[in-house]
N, C-alpha and C positions, 0 to 999 in steps of 0.2 A: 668595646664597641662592636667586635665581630659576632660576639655571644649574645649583644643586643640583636643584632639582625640576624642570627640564626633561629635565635627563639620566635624572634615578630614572624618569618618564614614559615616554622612549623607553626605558628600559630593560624596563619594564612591556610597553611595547607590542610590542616584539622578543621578548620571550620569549611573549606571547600568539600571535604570527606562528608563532612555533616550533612552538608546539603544534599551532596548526590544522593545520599544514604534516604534521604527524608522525602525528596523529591523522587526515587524510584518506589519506596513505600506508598507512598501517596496514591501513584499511577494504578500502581498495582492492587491496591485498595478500589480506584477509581473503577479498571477493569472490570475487576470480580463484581463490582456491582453493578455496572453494567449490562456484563452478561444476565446475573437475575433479573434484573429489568425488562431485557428480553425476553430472558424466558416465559417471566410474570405473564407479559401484554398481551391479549388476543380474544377469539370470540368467545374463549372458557377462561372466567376468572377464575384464579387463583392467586391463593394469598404472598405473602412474602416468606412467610416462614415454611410453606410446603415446597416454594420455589428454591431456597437453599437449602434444604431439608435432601432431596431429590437430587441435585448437583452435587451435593457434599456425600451423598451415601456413592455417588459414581465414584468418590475418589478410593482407592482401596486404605489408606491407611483410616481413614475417617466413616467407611464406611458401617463399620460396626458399631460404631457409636451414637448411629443416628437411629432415633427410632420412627416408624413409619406410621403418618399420622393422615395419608392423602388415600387417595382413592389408584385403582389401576389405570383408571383411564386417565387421569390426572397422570399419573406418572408416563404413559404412552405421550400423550402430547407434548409432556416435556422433552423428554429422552428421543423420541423419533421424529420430532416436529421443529419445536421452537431454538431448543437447544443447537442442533447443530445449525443453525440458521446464524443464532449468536454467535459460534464458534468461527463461521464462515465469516463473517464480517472481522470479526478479531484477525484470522490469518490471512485475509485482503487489507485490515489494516496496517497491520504488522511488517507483511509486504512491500507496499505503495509505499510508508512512511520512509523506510530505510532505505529504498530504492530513491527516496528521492536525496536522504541525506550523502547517499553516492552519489548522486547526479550534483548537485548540488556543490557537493566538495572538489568533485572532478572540473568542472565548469569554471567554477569561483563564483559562482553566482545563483544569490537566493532564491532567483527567481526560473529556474530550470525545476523540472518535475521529471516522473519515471517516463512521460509519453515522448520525453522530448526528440530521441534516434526514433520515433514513426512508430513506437510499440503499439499502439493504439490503434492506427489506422491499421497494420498488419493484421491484426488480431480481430478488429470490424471485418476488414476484407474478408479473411479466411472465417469467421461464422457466418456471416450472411450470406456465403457461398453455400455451406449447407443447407441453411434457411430457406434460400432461395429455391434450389437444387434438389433441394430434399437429398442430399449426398448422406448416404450410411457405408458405414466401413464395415467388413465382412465382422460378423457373430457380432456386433455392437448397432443399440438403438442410438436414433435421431438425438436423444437428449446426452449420452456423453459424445457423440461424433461431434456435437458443435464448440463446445469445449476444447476437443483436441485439436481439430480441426485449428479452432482460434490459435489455440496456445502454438502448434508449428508455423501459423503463417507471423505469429508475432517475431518469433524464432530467426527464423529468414529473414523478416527484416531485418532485424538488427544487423546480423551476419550481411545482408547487403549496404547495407547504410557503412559496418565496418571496411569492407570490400573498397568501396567507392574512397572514401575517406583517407586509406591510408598510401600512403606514401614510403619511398627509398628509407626515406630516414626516419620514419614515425608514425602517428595519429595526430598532425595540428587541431587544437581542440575547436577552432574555427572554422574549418573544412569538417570536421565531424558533426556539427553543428548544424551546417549548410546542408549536409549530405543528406542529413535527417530530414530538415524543411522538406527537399524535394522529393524523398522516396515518401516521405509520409502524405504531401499534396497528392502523387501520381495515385495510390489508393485510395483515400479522399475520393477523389475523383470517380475510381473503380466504383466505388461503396453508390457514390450517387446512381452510378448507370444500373449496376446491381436494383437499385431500388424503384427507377422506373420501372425494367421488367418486372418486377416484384410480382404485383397485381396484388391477390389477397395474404403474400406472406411480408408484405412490407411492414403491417403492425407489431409482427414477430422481431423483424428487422429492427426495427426502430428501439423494443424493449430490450433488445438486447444491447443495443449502442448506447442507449441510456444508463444503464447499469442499475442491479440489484440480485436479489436474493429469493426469485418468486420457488424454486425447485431447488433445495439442498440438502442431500442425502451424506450421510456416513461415508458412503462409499468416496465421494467429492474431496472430503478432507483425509479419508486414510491414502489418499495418494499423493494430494498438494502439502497437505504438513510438515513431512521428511522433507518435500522438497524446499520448501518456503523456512524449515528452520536451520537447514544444514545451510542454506547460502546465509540466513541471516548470520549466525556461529561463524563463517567463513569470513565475511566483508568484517565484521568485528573484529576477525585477527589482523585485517589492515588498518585499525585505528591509526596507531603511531603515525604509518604511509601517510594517512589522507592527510593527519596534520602539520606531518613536514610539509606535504604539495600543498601545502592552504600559503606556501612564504611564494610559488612562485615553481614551477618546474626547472628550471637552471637550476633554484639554490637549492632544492632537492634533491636533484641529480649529483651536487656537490657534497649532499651530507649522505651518500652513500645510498639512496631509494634508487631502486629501475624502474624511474618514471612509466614508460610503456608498457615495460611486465604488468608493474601493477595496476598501470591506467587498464590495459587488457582483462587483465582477469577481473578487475569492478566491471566493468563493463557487463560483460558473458555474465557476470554472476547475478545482478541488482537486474538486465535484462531478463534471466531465467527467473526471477521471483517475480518480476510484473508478468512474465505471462503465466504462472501457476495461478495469480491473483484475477488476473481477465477471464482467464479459462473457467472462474469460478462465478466471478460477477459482472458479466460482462465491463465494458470501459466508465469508469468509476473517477473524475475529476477532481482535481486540487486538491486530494487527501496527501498526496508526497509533494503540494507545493508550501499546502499552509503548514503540518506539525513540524516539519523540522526548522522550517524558521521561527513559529512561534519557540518551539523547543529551545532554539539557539538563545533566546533570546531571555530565559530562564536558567538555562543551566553554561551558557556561554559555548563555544565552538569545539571546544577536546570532543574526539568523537569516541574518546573512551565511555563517556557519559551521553553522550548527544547522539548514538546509535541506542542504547536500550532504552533510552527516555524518549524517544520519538517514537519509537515502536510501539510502547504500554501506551502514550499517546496515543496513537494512529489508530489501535485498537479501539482505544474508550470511545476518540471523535465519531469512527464509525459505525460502531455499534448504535451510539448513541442518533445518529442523523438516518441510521435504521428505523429506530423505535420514532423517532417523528414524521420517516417514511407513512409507517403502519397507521397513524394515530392520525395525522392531519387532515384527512378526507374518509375517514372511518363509515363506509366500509370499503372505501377504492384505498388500494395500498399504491402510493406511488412507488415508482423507480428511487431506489435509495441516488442513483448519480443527480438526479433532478436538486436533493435538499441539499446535498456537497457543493453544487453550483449555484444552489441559491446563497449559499453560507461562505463561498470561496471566491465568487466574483468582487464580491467587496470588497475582501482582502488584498487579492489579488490587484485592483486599481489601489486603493491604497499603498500594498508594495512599487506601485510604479511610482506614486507619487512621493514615496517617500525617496526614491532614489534619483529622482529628478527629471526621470523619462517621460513624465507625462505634467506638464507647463500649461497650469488652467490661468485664462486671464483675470487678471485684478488682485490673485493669489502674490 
């Protein structure tokens, strides 16, 4: 009998192997194609096979194998144009997604995203202040000051929002919660007045709260990468954590986790990739509310599986709500945050509905 259900178990646990295994291939499949896609799209056609051709000679082991069938300037547009444009969205996907499966885990609840401690609002505030201001930091232009800019006031907020929140004996995740609402209203707020005086930079203002990808350089991802994959790498080493704290903080605290240590350092950490992720595209909506629930909901809640699968997700979604950015109003490229809200508000009320929160009559 016991050899019966040890076998039925491994057999259980093989086939769950299988899945992950098939289900990260897929993503990752999904991505890379993606990315051509992107790269493909724009006012210089080019075909599919000069688009992978061109990506694949970037990689060094594969690069000798590719033989060159494009033109130079076709290769310029890929490589200093379209390319890292794709790549940006991938590591603001990549970002947002996993930032939300932290939040998300930490919370208990699907329905919390990376903006939720006021990242957002922080991060609006501090670039539209440039914006506005025309503020340059000594030996740096207008286009990376607002970026950094953004990314330290997102910073501070969170750090204030932590500040307010904790307490003698802890972080109650309800008072951190609260703390958010209000420091994230009070700049809300900020951002509005900002934008009356605005006068002529308030269309600037606006594109950048919108989010997208109009201006991205090399230079943008050789700094947010390291940062955006060493925290991902990091919060991944708290898999195990997150899924003891999914029974409950008490009975975590029981099975040996420091609930706080490691509620702390998710925190700081999933907050530090949302603002490498803002700093790049401006404030970018429901990308870390919808993959990791859809995710959850494929590959089940272990966050062994449900942090890299959300990621190659969040990637592909947003690349992909890019490329329909580009293409939907050709030759006006929208705000890539504009198709993410067009594509997440739905969900979004549906997740309400389905959890009971939101009670239509005759339903």
């Amino acid at each position: 009998m016991r050899s019966c259900q040890k076998s039925t178990t491994e057999t259980r646990y093989l086939k769950r192997i299988a899945k992950w295994f098939s289900t990260i291939f897929i993503l990752l499949f999904s991505s890379f194609t993606s990315i051509a896609l992107s790269s493909m799209i724009g006012p210089m056609p080019i075909s599919v096979d000069k688009c992978f051709g061109i990506i694949l000679r970037r990689i060094p082991i594969l690069g000798g194998l590719i033989n060159c069938n494009w033109t130079p300037q076709e290769e310029i547009v890929i490589t200093q144009l379209r390319l890292p444009r794709a790549l940006s969205t991938v590591l603001v996907g990549v970002a947002l997604s996993i930032a939300g499966v932290v939040f998300q885990g930490i919370f208990r609840n699907p329905m919390a995203d990376p903006y939720v401690l006021g990242v957002a609002s922080g991060a609006g505030f501090g670039a539209s202040l440039a914006i506005v201001f025309g503020i340059s930091l000594p030996s740096i232009s207008l286009i990376y000051t607002i970026p950094i800019m953004a990314s330290v006031c997102a910073l501070l907020t969170v750090f204030l929002v932590y500040t307010i929140a904790r307490t003698s004996y802890g972080i109650p995740i309800l008072r951190l919660l609260l703390a958010g609402i209000a420091v994230s209203s009070f700049f809300s707020s900020a951002i509005s007045i900002l934008l009356v005086i605005a006068g002529e930079e308030a269309h600037a203002v606006f594109s950048w709260l919108f989010g997208g990808f109009p201006i991205v350089g090399w230079e943008f991802i050789y700094v947010t990468a390291p940062i955006i994959l060493f925290c991902s790498v990091t919060v991944y080493a708290y898999s195990r954590d997150l899924n003891i704290m999914l029974l409950g903080e008490e009975q975590a605290q029981q099975l040996g986790v420091d609930v706080e240590i490691v509620k702390r350092n998710l925190i700081i950490l999933a907050s530090i990739m949302t603002a490498a992720a803002v700093s790049v595209s401006g404030i970018i909506g429901f990308v870390g509310l919808i993959v990791p629930h859809m995710m959850r909901l494929i590959v089940g809640s272990d966050h062994r599986i449900l942090i890299p699968s959300s990621a190659l997700a969040g990637a592909t979604l947003l690349t992909l709500c890019d490329i329909v950015a580009r293409i939907m109003l050709r030759p006006i490229i929208l705000p890539t945050g504009m198709v993410t809200a067009m594509l997440g508000a739905p969900f979004f009320t549906y997740l309400l509905a389905k959890s009971g929160r939101l009670k239509l009559r005759g339903s």
